[in-house]
C-alpha positions, 0 to 999 in steps of 0.5 A: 914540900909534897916532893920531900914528904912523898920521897921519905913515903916512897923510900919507906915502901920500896924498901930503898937505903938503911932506916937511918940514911933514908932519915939522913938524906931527907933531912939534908934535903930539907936542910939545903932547901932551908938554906936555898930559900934564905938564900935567894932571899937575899940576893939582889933580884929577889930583893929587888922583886920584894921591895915591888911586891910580895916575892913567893920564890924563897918562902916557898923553897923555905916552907919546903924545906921546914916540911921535909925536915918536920916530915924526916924528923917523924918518919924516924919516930912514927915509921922507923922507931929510930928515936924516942917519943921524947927526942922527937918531940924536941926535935919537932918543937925545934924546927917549929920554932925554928920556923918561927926564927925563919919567919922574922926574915921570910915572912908571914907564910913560914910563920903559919907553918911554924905554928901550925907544926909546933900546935901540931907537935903535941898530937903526933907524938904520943905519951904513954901518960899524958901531963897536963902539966906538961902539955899546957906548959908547952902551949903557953910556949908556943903562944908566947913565941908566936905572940912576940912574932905577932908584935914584932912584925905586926901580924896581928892576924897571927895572933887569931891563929894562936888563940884558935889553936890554944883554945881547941887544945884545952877543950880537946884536953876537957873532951878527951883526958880531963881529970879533977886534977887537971883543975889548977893548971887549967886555970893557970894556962887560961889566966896566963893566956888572958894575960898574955892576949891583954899585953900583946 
């Protein structure tokens, strides 16, 4: 992950390559790691080592994968200025939850990074008027998705990190950027947050 990360860095220092194919190559490197990780997931040493113990090879190579794609993805919005706030933005929620989909398969790990990047998505892309709406829409999304992976997987662990992160949104949001306005969503995403922890 820090090898895919330091080489979008190093090629946006040294100048190396067009914008768009610096871009293009990290994001086919993740691409390759992604598809590397699963796999070797699935062939039978691995699958053999799994049904022993816990086998951290393909998690890892995944886990690189998604951070490099995550990394390329921002390079080309924050570093770049290659694609709009709103085209990164759905192309950092994509591979969050694509993540998420990964997790189903590789376990918990990409599943922290998942929900990690996807609370995350929200922070690194900026908007120039920021929509309560809009952001706590989202929230109720990422927890939801993360939610039904806590369920189907048992991961009830998941579940404290998906309450730890839509919580420290609200009250970043009631710190920094609360209006009167603001009241009515508030109160739907804190009700449907209670209903979805009670049914989950």
């Amino acid at each position: 992950a820090l090898g895919g990360v330091f080489l979008v860095k190093y090629a946006f220092e040294r100048d190396l390559l067009g914008l768009v194919t610096r871009v293009s190559l990290g994001s086919v490197m993740g691409a390759i790691f992604v598809v590397a990780g699963e796999w070797l997931r699935r062939k039978p040493l691995h699958k053999t080592i799994a049904a022993l113990r816990p086998d951290y090879v393909p998690p890892a190579i995944t886990a690189a994968g998604v951070a490099t794609l995550f990394a390329s993805v921002y390079a080309a919005y924050e570093l770049y200025d290659l694609i709009s706030p709103a085209t990164a933005f759905l192309l950092l929620a994509t591979v969050s939850f694509g993540s998420f989909a990964l997790a189903l398969l590789q376990g918990p790990f990409i599943a922290v990074l998942g929900l990690v990047g996807a609370y995350a998505v929200p922070g690194l892309v900026s908007a120039e008027h920021p929509s309560a709406w809009a952001l706590f829409a989202f929230l109720l999304f990422v927890t939801a998705g993360s939610l039904a992976v806590v369920r189907y997987k048992g991961w009830w662990w998941l579940a404290w990190l998906s309450l730890a992160g839509a919580i420290l949104w609200t009250l970043f949001w009631l710190v920094a950027l609360w209006q009167p306005a603001d009241t009515l969503v508030l109160a739907i995403y804190l009700l449907a947050l209670m209903i979805f922890f009670t049914l989950f």
